[in-house]
C-alpha positions in Angstrom: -62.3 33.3 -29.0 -61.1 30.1 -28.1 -57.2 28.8 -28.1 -56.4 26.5 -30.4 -55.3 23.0 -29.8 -52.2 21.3 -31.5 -51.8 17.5 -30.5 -49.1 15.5 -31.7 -48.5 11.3 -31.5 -47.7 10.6 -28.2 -45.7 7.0 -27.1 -45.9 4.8 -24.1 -44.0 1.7 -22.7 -44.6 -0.1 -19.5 -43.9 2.5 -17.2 -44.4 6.2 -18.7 -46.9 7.7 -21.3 -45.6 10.7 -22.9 -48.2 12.6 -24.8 -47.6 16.4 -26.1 -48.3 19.8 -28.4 -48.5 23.7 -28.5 -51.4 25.8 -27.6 -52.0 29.0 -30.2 -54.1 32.1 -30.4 -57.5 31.7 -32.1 -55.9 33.1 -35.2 -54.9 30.8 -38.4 -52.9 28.2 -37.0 -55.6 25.9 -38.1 -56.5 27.1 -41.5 -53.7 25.8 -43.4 -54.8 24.7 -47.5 -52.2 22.5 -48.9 -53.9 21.6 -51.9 -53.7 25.1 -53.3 -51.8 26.1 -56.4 -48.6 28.4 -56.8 -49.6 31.8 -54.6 -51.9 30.3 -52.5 -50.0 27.3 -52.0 -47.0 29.4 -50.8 -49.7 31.3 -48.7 -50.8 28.4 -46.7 -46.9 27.8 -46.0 -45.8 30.8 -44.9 -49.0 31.1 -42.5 -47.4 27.7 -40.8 -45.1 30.4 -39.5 -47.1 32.8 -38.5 -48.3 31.3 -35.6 -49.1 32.8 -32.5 -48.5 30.7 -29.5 -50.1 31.1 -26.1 -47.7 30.6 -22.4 -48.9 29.6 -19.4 -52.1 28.5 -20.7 -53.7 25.5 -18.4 -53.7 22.2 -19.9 -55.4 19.1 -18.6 -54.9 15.3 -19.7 -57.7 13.2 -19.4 -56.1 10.0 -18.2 -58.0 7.0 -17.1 -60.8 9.7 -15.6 -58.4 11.4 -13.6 -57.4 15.1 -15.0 -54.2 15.7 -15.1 -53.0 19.8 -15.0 -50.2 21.2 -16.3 -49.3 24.8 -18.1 -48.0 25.9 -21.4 -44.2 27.0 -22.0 -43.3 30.3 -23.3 -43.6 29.1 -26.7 -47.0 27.4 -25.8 -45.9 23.7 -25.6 -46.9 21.5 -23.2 -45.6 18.2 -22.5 -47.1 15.4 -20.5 -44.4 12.8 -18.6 -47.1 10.2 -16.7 -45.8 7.3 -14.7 -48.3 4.5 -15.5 -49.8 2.5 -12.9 -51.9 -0.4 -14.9 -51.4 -2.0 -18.3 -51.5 0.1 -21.3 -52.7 -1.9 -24.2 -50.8 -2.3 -26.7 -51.1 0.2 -30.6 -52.6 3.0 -31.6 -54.7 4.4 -28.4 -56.4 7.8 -28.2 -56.3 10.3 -25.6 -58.1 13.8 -25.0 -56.4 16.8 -23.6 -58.3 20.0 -22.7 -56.8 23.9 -22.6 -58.6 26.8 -20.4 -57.8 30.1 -21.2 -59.1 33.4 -20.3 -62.6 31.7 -19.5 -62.7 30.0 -23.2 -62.3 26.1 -22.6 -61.7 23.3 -25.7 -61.1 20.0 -25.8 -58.9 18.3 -28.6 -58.2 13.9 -29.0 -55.0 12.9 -30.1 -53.3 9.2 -30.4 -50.6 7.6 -28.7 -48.5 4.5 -29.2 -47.4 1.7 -26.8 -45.4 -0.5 -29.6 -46.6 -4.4 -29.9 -44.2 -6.7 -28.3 -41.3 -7.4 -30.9 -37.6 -7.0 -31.4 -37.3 -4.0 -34.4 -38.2 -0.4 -34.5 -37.1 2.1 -37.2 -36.0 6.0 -36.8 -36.2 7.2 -40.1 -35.3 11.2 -40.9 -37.8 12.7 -43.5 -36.0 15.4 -45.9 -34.2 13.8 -48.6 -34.5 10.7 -46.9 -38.1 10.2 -48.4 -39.7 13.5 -49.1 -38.0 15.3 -51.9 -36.6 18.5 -50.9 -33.3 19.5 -52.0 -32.1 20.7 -48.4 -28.3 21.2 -50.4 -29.8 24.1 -52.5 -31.2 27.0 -50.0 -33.1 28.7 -53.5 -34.5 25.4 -54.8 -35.5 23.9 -51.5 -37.7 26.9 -50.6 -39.1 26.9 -54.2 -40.3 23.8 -53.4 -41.6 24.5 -50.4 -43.5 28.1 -51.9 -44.3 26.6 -54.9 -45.2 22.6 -54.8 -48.3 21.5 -53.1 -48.8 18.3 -51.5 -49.7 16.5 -54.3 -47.0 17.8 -56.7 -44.5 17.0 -53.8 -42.2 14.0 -54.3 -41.1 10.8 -52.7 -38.7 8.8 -53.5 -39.1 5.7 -55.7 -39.0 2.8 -54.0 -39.4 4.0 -50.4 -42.7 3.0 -49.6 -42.6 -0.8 -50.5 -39.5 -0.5 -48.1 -40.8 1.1 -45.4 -43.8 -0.9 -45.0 -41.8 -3.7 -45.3 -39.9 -2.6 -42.6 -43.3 -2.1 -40.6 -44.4 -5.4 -40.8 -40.8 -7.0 -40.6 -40.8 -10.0 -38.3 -44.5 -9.9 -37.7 -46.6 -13.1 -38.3 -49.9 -11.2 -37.7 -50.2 -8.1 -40.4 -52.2 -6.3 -38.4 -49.4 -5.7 -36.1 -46.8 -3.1 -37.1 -43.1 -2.2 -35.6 -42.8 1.0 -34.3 -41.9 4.0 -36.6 -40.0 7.5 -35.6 -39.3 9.9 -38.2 -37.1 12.3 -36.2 -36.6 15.9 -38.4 -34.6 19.0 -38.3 -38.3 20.5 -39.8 -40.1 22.4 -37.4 -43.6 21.7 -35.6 -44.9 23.9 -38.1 -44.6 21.7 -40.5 -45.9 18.7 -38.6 -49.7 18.4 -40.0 -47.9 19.1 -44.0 -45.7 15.7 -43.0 -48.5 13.8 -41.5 -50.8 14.2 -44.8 -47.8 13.9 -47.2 -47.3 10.6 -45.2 -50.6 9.5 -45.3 -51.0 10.1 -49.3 -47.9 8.0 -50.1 -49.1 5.0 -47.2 -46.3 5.5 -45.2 -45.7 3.7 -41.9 -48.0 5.7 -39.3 -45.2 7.0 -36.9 -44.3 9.1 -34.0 -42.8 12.5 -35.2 -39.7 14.1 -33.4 -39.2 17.6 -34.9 -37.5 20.8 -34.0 -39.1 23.8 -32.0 -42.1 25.9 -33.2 -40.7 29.1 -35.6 -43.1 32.2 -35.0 -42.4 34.6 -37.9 -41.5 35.1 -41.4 -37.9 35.6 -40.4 -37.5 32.0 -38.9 -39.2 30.2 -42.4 -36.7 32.2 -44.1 -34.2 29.8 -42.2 -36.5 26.7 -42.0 -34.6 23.3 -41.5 -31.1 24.9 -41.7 -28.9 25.5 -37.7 -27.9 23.2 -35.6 -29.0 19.2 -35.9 -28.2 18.4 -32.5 -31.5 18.0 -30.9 -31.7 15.3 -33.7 -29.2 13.3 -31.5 -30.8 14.1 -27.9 -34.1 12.9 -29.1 -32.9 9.4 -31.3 -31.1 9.0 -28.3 -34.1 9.7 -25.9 -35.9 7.1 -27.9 -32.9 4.3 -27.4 -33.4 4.6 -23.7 -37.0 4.7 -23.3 -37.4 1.7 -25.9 -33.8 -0.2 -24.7 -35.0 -3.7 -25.7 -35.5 -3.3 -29.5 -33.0 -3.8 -32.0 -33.1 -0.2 -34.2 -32.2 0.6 -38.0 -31.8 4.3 -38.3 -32.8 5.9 -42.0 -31.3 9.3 -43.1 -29.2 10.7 -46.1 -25.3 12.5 -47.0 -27.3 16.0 -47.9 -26.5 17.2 -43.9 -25.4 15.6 -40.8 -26.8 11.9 -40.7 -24.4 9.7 -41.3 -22.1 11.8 -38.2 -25.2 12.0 -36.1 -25.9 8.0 -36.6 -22.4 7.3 -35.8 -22.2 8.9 -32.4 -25.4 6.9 -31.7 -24.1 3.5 -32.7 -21.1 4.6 -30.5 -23.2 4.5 -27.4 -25.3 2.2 -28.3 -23.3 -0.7 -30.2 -25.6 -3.3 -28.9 -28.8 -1.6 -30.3 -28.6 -0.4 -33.5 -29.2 -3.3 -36.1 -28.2 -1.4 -39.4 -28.1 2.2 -40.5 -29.3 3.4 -44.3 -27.8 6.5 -46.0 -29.2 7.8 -49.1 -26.7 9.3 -51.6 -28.4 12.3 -52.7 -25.7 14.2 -54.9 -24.2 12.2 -57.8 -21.4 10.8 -55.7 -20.5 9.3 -52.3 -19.3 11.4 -50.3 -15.9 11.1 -48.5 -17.1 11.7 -45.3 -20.2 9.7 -45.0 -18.1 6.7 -46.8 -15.9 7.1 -43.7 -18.7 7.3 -41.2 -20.0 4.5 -42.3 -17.0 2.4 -42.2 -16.9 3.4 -38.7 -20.3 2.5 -38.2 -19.6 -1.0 -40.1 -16.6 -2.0 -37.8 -19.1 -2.2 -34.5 -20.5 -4.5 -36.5 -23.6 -3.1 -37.5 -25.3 -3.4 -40.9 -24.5 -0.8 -43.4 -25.8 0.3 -46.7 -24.8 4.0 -48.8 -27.6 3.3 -51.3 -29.0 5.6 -54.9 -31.9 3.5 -55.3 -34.3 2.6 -52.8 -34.1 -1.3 -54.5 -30.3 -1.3 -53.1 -31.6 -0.8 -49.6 -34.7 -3.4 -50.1 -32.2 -5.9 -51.4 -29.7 -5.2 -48.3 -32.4 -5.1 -45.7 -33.4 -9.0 -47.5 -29.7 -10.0 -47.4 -29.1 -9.3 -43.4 -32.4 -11.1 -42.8 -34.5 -7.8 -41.9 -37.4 -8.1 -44.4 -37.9 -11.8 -45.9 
């Protein structure tokens, strides 16, 4: 049986194109049903981490007619780092990757982005930020997770007219957007979940960031919780690929956020515009008020909002969104 293909939105500027995803076992890492009620619903979750993932599988990058080879990793990722020679146009811009293993050969398109010249981009984290998920209460966060499908999933009033605001933020021509990360302690096994919940709600179409592939039942058990710290490697990866655009960083005070967003305005004081914590509990915490504060004397923008119409209406004031 053939492997099966994972491809996930790659990103480009002027000199590199960085395209990537994991390579699985024909098994049911493509059958996942997220429109499915109560027992199936959890079902189709739990299978997300049930995955088996295929190493040192040979994976080709169709670039500009030239294939490019690489293999898997132990935990079947693959990641393409190309130095680019010509002009990439600017968008949304497919590209096609191909896996051979163990004589079975299939071929998979997925999309990357080289952002349209412009001064803003926007690193947003997803849990609690705008999906929904109670990440403070272990027991109700995975009752949500078991229990609510896609469509009974929430997000949070207010967001959207935000974020796409946000999108087209300084942009004469509509049809142009700024450049959208959502960077997640959630796993890759959650990453086609995230990418339909985003598309229901209209969300700004983004390049996801998320944590390493879980393979069992043991690792959903524990799904979003551990360390946050490859959030910080990979918001600061972004920075310094992208170092000429002004950033405004999204997250919430349920887990590390505001602390990881203040040791990235710390090394970069001249590149982050503004930073957005949502108050998820029903008051501000101590901490976050600090970090913030913090965050506010480098002089960047701050705002420890309840309502998503406190952020729209600070994102107006400082001249963001008109």
């Amino acid at each position: 049986m053939k492997p099966v293909i994972k491809l996930y939105r790659g990103y480009a500027n002027r000199e590199e194109l960085i395209v990537f995803g994991h390579i699985f076992k024909p098994n049911i890492a493509n059958s996942y049903e997220f429109e499915k009620k109560r027992f199936k619903n959890a079902r189709s979750i739990i299978k997300m981490f049930m995955v088996s993932t295929i190493a040192n599988a040979d994976v080709y990058l169709d670039y500009k007619g030239e294939k490019i080879h690489t293999k898997s990793l132990n935990d079947g990722y693959f990641k393409f780092c190309i130095p680019i020679k010509d002009e990439l146009e600017r968008g949304w811009t497919d590209y096609s990757v191909t896996v051979s293993h163990k004589g079975e050969e299939v071929t998979e398109k997925g999309t990357y982005i080289r952002p349209y010249e412009g001064n803003l981009a926007f690193i947003s984290d997803i849990d609690d930020t705008f999906l929904v998920s109670h990440t403070k209460s272990f027991f109700k966060k995975l009752y949500i997770l078991l229990w609510k499908n896609i469509n009974d999933r929430h997000i949070f009033e207010g967001v959207v007219p935000h974020y796409q605001a946000l999108s087209t933020a300084g942009r004469d021509n509509k049809d142009e957007r700024n450049a959208f990360f959502y960077v997640s302690s959630s796993e890759w096994n959650l990453y086609t979940f995230i990418v339909k919940f985003t598309k229901i709600h209209k969300m700004p179409r983004a390049v996801m960031l998320l944590k390493d592939i879980k393979t069992s039942l043991l690792d959903f058990l524990v799904t979003g919780r551990g360390s946050h710290n490859h959030k910080f490697e990979k918001i600061k990866h972004i920075l310094e690929f992208y170092p000429h655009l002004q950033y405004t960083l999204l997250g919430d005070d349920s887990q590390q956020d505001p602390h990881l967003y203040e040791n990235i305005c710390k090394i970069f004081p001249c590149t982050v515009k503004a930073v957005y914590i949502r108050q998820t509990g029903r008051n501000k915490k101590r901490k976050t008020v600090t970090a913030l504060q913090n965050i506010a004397d480098l002089g960047v923008a701050t705002c420890y909002f309840k309502d998503s119409n406190e952020a729209i209406t600070h994102s107006k004031k400082i001249g963001i969104i008109s």
